[in-house]
N, C-alpha and C positions, 0 to 999 in steps of 0.2 A: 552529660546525662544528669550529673547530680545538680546542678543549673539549673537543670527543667524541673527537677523535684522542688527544689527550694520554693522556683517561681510559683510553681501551684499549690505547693504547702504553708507558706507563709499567708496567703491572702486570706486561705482556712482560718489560721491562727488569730488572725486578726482580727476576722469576725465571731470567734469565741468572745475575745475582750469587750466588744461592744454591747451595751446594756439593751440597746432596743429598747422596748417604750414600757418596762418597769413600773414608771410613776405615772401611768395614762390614768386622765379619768373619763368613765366610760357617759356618754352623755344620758344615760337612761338613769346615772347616779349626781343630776345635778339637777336642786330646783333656781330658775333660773326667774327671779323677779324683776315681773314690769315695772311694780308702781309700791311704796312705801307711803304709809300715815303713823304720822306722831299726834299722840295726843299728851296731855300732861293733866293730870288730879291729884290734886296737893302735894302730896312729894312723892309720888309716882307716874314715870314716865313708861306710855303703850303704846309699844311697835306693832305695828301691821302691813302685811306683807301680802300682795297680789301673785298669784304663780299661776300663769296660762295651761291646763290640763291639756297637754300636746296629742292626746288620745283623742279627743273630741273635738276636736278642733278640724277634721277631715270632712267631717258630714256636717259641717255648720253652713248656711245659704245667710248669716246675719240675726242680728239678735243676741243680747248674752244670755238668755235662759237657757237655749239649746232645744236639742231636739228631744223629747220623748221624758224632759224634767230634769234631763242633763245638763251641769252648764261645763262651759268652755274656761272654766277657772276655780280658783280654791281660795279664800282669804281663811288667813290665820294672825293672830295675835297670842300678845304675852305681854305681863307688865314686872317695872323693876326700880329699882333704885337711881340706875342711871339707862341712860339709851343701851349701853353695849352691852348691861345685862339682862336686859329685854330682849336685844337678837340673839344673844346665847339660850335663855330659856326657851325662845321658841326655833331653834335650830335641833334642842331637844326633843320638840314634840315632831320633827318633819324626819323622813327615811332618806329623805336625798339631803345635799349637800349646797347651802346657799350659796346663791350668784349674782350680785345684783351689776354685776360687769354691762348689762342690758337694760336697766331700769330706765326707763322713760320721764316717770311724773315722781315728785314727792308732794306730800299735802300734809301741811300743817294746822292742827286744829287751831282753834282761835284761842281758847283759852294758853295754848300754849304759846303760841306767837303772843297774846299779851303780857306773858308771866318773861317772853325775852326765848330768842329762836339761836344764842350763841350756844350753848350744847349738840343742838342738830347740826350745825357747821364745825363744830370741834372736829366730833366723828367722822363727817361725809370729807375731812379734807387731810385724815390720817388715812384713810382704807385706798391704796393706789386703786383696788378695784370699780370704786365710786367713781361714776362718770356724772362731772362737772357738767357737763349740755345736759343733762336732764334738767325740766322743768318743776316752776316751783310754785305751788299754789298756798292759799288760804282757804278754809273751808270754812264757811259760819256751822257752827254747832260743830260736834266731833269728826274728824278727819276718817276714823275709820268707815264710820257710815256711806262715804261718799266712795270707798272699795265695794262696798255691798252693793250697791243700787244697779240694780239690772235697766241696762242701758238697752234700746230695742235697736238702733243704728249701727253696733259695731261687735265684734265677737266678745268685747270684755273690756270692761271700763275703764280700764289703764288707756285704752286707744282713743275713748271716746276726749277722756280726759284732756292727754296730749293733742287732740286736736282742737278742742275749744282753750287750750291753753295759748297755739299758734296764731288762731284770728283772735285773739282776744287783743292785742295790741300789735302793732305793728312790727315788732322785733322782739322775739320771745324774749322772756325775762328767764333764761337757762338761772344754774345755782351760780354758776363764776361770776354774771353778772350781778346777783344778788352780794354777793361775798364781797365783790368790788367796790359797791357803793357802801357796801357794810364797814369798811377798813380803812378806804379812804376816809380824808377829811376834805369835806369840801359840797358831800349830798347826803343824803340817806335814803335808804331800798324801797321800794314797793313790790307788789307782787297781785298779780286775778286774784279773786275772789269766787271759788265754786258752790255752789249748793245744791242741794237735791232736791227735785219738787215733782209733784206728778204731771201729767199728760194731761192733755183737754180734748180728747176728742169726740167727748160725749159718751154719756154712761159710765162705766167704774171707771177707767182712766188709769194708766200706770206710772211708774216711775221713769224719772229723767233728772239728767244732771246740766246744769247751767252757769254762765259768767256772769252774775247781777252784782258786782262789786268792785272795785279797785281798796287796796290795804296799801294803807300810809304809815308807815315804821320811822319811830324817833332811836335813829340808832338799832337797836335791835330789838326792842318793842312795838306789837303792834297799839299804832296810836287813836288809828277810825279807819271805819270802811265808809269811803267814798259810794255814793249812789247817782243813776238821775247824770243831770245836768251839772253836778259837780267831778261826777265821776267825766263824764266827756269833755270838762274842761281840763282838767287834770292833766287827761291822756294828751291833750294837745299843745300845755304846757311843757309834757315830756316828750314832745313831737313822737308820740305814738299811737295816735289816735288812727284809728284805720275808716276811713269814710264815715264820720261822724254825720249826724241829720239834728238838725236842730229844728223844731214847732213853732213858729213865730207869730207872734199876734200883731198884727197892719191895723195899723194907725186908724183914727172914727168908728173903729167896732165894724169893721169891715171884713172880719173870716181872718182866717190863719191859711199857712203857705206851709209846707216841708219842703226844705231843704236839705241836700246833701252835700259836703264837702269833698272835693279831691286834690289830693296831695297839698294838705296844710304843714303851713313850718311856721317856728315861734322863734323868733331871736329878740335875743337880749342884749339891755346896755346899762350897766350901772354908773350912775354920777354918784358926787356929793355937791348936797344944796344945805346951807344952812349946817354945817356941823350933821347929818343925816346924810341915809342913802338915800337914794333914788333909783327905781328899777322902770326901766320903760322895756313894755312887752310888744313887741311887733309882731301881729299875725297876717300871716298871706294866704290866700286859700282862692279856690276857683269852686262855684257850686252851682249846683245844678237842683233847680224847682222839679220834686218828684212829686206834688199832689200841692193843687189851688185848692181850697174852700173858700175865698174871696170873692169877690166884685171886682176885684184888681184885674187888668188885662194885660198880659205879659206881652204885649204886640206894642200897646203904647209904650214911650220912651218914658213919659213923666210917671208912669204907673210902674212901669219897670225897676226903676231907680229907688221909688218909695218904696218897694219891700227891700230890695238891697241895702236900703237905710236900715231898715228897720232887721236885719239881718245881723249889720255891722253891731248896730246895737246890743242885742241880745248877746251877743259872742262878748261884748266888752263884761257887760254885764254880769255873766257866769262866768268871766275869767276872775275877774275882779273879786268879786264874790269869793271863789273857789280860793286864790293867795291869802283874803284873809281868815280863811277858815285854818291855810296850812300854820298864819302864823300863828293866830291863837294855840296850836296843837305846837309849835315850836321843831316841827317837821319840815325838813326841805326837800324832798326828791326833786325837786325840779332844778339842785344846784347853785341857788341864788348867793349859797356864802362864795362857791367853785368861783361863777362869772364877776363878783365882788374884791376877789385877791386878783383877778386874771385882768381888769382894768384899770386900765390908766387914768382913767378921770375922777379915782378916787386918791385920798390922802393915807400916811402911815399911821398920823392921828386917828382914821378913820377905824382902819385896819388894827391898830392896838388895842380898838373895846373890845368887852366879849361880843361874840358874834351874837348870843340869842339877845342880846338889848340892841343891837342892831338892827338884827330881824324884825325884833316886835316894833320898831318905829319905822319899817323900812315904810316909802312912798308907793306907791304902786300908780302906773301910769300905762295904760293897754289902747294901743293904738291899730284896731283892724283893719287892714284892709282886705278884704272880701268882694270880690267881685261874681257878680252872677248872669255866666256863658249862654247855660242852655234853657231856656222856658219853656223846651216840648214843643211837639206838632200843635196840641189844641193850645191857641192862644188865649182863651175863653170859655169859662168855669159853666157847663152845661145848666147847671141848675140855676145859674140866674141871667 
């Protein structure tokens, strides 16, 4: 008998001892942040902070203003000395309890990324709660603004953000990957370029936010934002160019052609010639005629061929072009010092300069070849 007491008295006792969930936090006491901007003004550094209003977020159909003048989110900032007392003072002014365990996007003002973005990565890779796959932008003009901009596509600009942060190259540029080419020796980081601009749909027009840039960091400064036809070359240098369209002008003043590329790659080979590098850039790509304004007729073979020329050309052109803008700026994201240790056909002589006197003699040698698959149904430009 006294057996049986025990047996059902003990299990009591046991679960006296057990704390149960004491140190819960209740999710109604947590702000939990999508999206983060830094900006920097002289020697103050200003965090800002995206938090999705979970209340309104139920009767949203799209749009961040919301319904009835509501929006679906709350930006706040604070500024300070250093980053971490920027999130302290404005941890002050919120009731709930930061989280950035979720955050999606960061965005870096420009002014800050040129003054040097090694601060922002001090922090984001002490706090275990900081998640590394979040995306990492550049904003022209202040980062905070581009939290502000009421986005008409998505419930709250942190989403809009991360998605033009995704197509914007072909393999998101997360913070790890930034951090990576940041520490190594051998490339240096880039990152999109976002801005805010209005709407054209006639009449007033509203706000919207955009990818019109690629940023090119020497180290941990930013050095220029890529635009245009150097920004597409760029991206194809870092074989991340996502279905690039180049405009081409054909040959006697005969109209231009659009084309698009699919799945281009760029491989590299460095020699030494002459006490110098030498870099030969081989591009491959397959592309397809999405708009004639020519005379040219994609039916004939001799006609065919001559915008293909003229095709290869233009890609030589803006690549070429586009290496020595990087060298001037003494910037390599594209890894040229990396593929220069990693081959054999250079010397230790070669390898014992500094690399930027290197760089700035290096040869440059872009060898495309482009071929062009599909020229459409109509083989023949209607209007002539």
């Amino acid at each position: 008998m006294k057996k049986t007491i025990y047996k059902c008295v003990l299990p009591l006792l046991i679960c006296i001892l057990l704390t149960g969930c004491w140190d819960r936090t209740e999710i109604n006491d947590i702000a939990f942040v999508v999206s983060s901007a830094i900006d920097k003004k002289k020697d103050q550094y200003r965090v800002a902070m995206q938090i999705p209003l979970v209340g309104q977020l139920g009767g949203q159909t799209g749009g961040g203003g919301g319904t009835a003048g509501s929006k679906t989110w709350y930006v706040d900032s604070a500024s300070g000395t250093t980053i971490r007392e920027a999130n302290n003072k404005l941890q002050t002014s919120l009731s709930r309890t930061i989280n950035t365990s979720h955050r999606r996007t960061v965005i870096i003002g420009e002014d800050m990324a040129r003054d040097g973005v090694a601060p922002v990565f001090d922090i984001l890779t002490r706090n275990p709660q900081n998640r590394l796959t979040a995306l990492i932008l550049v904003s022209r003009g202040e980062a905070r603004d581009i939290l502000n901009t009421d986005v008409q596509l998505e419930q709250f600009p942190a989403e809009m953000i991360r998605e033009l942060a995704i197509i914007a190259t072909s393999r998101p540029v997360f913070l790890s990957r930034f951090m990576s080419d940041l520490v190594e020796i051998g490339s240096d980081p880039y990152a999109p370029v976002i801005s805010a601009s209005k709407t054209k749909p006639g009449g007033k027009g509203k706000s919207n936010l955009k990818i019109d840039g690629l940023a090119i960091f020497k180290k941990d400064r930013l050095m220029d934002i890529f635009k245009d036809e150097h920004m597409t070359a760029a991206l194809m240098l870092l074989n991340q160019a996502r279905q690039p369209e180049f405009i081409v002008d054909l040959p006697n003043q005969m109209g231009q052609a659009s084309i698009q590329l699919q799945k281009s790659n760029a491989s590299f080979h460095a020699a030494e010639k002459n006490g110098k590098l030498s870099m030969t850039i081989e591009i491959r790509a397959k592309g397809i005629i999405m708009e004639n304004q020519s005379t040219y007729e994609t039916r004939e073979n001799d006609q065919y061929y001559i915008i293909q020329k003229a095709l290869n050309r233009t890609i030589r052109k803006d690549v070429i072009s586009t290496v020595h803008r990087l060298q001037k700026l003494k910037a390599d994201p594209a890894g040229f010092q990396d593929r220069t240790i990693r081959s054999t056909a250079t010397t230790k002589n070669l390898l014992k300069k500094e690399w930027e006197e290197v760089y700035k003699d290096m040869e440059v040698h872009v060898v495309p070849i482009v071929t062009i698959e599909q020229g459409g149904v109509l083989y023949k430009t209607i209007s002539h």
